[in-house]
PyMOL CGO cylinders between C-alpha atoms (Angstrom):
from pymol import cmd
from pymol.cgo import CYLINDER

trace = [
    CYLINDER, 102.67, 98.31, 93.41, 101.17, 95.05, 92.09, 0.3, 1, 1, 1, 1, 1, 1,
    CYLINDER, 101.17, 95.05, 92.09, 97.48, 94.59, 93.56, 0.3, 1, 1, 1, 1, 1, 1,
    CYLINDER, 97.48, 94.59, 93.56, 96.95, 90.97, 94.34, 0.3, 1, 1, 1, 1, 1, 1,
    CYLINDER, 96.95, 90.97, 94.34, 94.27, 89.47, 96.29, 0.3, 1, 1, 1, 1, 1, 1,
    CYLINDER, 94.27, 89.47, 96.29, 96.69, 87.69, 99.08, 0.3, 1, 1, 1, 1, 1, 1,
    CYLINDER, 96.69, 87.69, 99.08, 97.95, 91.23, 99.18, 0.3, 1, 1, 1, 1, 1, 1,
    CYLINDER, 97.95, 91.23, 99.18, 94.84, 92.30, 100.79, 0.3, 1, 1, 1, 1, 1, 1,
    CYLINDER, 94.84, 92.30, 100.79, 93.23, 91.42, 104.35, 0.3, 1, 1, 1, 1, 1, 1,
    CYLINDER, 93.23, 91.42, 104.35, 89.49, 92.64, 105.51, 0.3, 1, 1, 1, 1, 1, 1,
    CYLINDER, 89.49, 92.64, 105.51, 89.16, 94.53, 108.87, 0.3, 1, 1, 1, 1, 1, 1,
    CYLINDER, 89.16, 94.53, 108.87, 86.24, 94.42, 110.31, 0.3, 1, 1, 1, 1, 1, 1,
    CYLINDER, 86.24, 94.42, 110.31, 84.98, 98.01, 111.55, 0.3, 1, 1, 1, 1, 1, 1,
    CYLINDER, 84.98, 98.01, 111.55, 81.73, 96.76, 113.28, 0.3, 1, 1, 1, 1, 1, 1,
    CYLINDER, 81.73, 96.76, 113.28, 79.35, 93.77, 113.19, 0.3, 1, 1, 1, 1, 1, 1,
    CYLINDER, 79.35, 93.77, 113.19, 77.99, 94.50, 109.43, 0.3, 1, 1, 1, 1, 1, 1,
    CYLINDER, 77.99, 94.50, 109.43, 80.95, 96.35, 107.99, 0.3, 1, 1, 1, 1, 1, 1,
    CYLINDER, 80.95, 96.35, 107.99, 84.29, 95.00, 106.61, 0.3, 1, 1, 1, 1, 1, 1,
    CYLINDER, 84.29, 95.00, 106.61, 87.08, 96.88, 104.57, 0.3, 1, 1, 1, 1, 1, 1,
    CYLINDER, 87.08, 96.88, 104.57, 89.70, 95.53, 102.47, 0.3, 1, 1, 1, 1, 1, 1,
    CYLINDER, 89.70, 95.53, 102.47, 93.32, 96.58, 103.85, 0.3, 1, 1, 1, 1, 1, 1,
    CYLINDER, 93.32, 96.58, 103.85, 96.39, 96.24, 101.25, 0.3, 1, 1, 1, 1, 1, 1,
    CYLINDER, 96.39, 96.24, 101.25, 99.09, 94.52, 103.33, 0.3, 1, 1, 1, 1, 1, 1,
    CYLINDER, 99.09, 94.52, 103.33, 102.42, 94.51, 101.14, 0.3, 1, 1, 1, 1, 1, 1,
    CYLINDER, 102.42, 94.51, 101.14, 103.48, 95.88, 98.20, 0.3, 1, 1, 1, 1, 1, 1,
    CYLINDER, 103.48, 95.88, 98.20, 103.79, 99.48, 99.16, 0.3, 1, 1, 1, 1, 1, 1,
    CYLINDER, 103.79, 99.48, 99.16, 105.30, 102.08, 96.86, 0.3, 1, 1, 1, 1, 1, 1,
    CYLINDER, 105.30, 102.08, 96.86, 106.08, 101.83, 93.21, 0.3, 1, 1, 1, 1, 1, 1,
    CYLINDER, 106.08, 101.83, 93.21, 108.54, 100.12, 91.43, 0.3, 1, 1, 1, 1, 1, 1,
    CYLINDER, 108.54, 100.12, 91.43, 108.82, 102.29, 88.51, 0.3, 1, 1, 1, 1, 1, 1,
    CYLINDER, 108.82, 102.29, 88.51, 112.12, 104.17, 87.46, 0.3, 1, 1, 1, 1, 1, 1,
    CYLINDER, 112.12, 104.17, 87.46, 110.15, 107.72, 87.07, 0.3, 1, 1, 1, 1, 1, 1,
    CYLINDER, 110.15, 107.72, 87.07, 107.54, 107.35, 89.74, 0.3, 1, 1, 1, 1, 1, 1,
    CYLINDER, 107.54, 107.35, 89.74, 104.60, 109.43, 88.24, 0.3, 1, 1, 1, 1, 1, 1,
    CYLINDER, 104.60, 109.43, 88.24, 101.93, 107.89, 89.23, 0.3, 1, 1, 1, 1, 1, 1,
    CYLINDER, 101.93, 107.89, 89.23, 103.47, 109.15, 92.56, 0.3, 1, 1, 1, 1, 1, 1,
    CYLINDER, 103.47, 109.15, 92.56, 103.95, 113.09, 91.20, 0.3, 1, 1, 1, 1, 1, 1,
    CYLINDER, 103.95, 113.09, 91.20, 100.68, 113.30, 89.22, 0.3, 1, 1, 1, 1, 1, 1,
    CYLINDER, 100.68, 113.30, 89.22, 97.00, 113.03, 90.39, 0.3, 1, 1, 1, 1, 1, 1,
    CYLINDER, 97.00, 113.03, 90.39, 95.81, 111.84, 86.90, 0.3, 1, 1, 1, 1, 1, 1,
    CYLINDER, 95.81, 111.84, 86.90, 99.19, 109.21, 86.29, 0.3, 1, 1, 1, 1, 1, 1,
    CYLINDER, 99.19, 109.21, 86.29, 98.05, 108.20, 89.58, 0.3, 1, 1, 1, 1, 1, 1,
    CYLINDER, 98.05, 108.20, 89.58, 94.38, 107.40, 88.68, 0.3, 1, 1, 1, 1, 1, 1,
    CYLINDER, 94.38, 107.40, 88.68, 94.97, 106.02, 85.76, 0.3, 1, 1, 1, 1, 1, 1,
    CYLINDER, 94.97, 106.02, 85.76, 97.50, 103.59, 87.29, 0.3, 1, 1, 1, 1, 1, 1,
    CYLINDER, 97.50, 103.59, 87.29, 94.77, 102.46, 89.70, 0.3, 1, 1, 1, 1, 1, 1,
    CYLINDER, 94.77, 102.46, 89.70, 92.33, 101.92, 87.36, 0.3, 1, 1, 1, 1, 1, 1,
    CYLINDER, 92.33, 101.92, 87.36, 94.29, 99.47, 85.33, 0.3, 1, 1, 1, 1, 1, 1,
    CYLINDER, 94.29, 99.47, 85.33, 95.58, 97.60, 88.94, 0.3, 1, 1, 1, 1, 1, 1,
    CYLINDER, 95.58, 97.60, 88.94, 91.62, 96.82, 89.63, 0.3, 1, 1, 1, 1, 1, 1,
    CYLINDER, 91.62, 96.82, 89.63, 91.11, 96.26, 86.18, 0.3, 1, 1, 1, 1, 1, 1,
    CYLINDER, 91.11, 96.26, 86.18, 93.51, 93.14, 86.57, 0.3, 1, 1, 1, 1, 1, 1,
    CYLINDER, 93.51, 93.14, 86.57, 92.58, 93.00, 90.60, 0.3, 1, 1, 1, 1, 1, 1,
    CYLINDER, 92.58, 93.00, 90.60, 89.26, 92.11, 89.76, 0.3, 1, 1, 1, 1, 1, 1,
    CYLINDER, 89.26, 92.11, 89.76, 90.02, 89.53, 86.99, 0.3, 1, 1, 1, 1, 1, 1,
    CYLINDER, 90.02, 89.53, 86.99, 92.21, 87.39, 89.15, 0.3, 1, 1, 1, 1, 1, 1,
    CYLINDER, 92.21, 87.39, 89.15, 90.67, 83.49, 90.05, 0.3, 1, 1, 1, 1, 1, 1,
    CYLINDER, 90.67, 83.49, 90.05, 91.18, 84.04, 93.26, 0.3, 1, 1, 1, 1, 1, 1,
    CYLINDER, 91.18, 84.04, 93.26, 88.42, 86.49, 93.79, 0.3, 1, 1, 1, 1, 1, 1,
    CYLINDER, 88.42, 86.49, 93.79, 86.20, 85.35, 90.77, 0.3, 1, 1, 1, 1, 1, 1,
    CYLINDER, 86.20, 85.35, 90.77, 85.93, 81.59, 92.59, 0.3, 1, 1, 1, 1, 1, 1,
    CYLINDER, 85.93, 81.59, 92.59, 85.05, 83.47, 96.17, 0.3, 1, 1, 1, 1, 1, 1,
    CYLINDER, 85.05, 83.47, 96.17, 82.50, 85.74, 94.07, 0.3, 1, 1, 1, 1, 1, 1,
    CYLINDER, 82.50, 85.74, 94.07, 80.84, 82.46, 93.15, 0.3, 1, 1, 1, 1, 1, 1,
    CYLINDER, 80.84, 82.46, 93.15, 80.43, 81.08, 96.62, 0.3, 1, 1, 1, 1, 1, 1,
    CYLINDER, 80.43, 81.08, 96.62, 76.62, 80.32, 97.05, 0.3, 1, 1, 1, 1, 1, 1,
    CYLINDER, 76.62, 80.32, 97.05, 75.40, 82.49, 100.32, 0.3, 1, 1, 1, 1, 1, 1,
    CYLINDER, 75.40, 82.49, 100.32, 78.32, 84.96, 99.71, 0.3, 1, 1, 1, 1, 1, 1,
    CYLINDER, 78.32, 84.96, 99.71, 77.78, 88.94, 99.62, 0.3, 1, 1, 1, 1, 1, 1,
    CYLINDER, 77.78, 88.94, 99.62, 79.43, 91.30, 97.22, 0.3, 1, 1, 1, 1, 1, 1,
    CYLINDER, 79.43, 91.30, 97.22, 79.21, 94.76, 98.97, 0.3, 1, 1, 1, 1, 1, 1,
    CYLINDER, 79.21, 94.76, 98.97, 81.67, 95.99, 96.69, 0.3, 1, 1, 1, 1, 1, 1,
    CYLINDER, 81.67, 95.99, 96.69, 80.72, 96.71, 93.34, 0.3, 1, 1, 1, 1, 1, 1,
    CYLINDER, 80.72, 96.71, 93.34, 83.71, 95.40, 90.87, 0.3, 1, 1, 1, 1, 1, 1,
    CYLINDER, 83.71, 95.40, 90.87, 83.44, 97.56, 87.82, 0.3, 1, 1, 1, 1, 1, 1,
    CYLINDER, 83.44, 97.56, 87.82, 84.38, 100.43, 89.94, 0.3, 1, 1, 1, 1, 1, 1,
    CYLINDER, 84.38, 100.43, 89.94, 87.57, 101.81, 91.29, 0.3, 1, 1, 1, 1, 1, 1,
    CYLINDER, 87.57, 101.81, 91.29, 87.74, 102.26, 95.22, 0.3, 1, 1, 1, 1, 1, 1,
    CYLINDER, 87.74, 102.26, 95.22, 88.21, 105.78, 96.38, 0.3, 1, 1, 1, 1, 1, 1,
    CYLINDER, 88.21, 105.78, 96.38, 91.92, 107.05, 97.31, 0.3, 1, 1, 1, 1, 1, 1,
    CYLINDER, 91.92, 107.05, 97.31, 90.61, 109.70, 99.93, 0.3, 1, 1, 1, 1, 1, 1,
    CYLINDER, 90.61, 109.70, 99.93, 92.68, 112.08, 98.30, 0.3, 1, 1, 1, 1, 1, 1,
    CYLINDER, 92.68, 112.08, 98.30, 95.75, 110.74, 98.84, 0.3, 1, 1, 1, 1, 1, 1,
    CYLINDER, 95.75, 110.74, 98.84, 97.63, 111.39, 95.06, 0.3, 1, 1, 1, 1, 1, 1,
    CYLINDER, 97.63, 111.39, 95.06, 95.67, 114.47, 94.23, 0.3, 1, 1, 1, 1, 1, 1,
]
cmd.load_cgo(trace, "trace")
């Protein structure tokens, strides 16, 4: 899966909150899929994704929008919820 900021829409779930919903790209494109069979594989995959995620123009030029809120804090990875545990 590449991570890539058209990849991603927001949803809004009320009047103050907004998550960020991956759109495309799902699955991996790997011969040996192990971020798929291992929980730390898996981890470390999606650190390096936001890693480059968070370094792309695209979201560094919105970032910089005067008025603009950041609820998200970039240096960390989102939680999975458990799903590649």
């Amino acid at each position: 899966m590449n991570l890539k900021s058209q990849n991603i829409l927001c949803r809004r779930v009320s009047e103050k909150e907004i998550i960020p919903v991956v759109v495309d790209n799902i699955g991996e494109a790997t011969l040996i899929p192990l971020a798929t069979w291992s929980g730390w594989f898996c981890r470390k995959k999606q650190a390096r994704q936001w890693q480059r995620f968070i370094k792309e123009p695209l979201l560094r030029d919105a970032a910089s929008i005067p008025g603009a809120s950041n609820p998200m804090p970039v240096d960390n990875v989102p939680h999975t919820s458990g799903l590649m545990n």
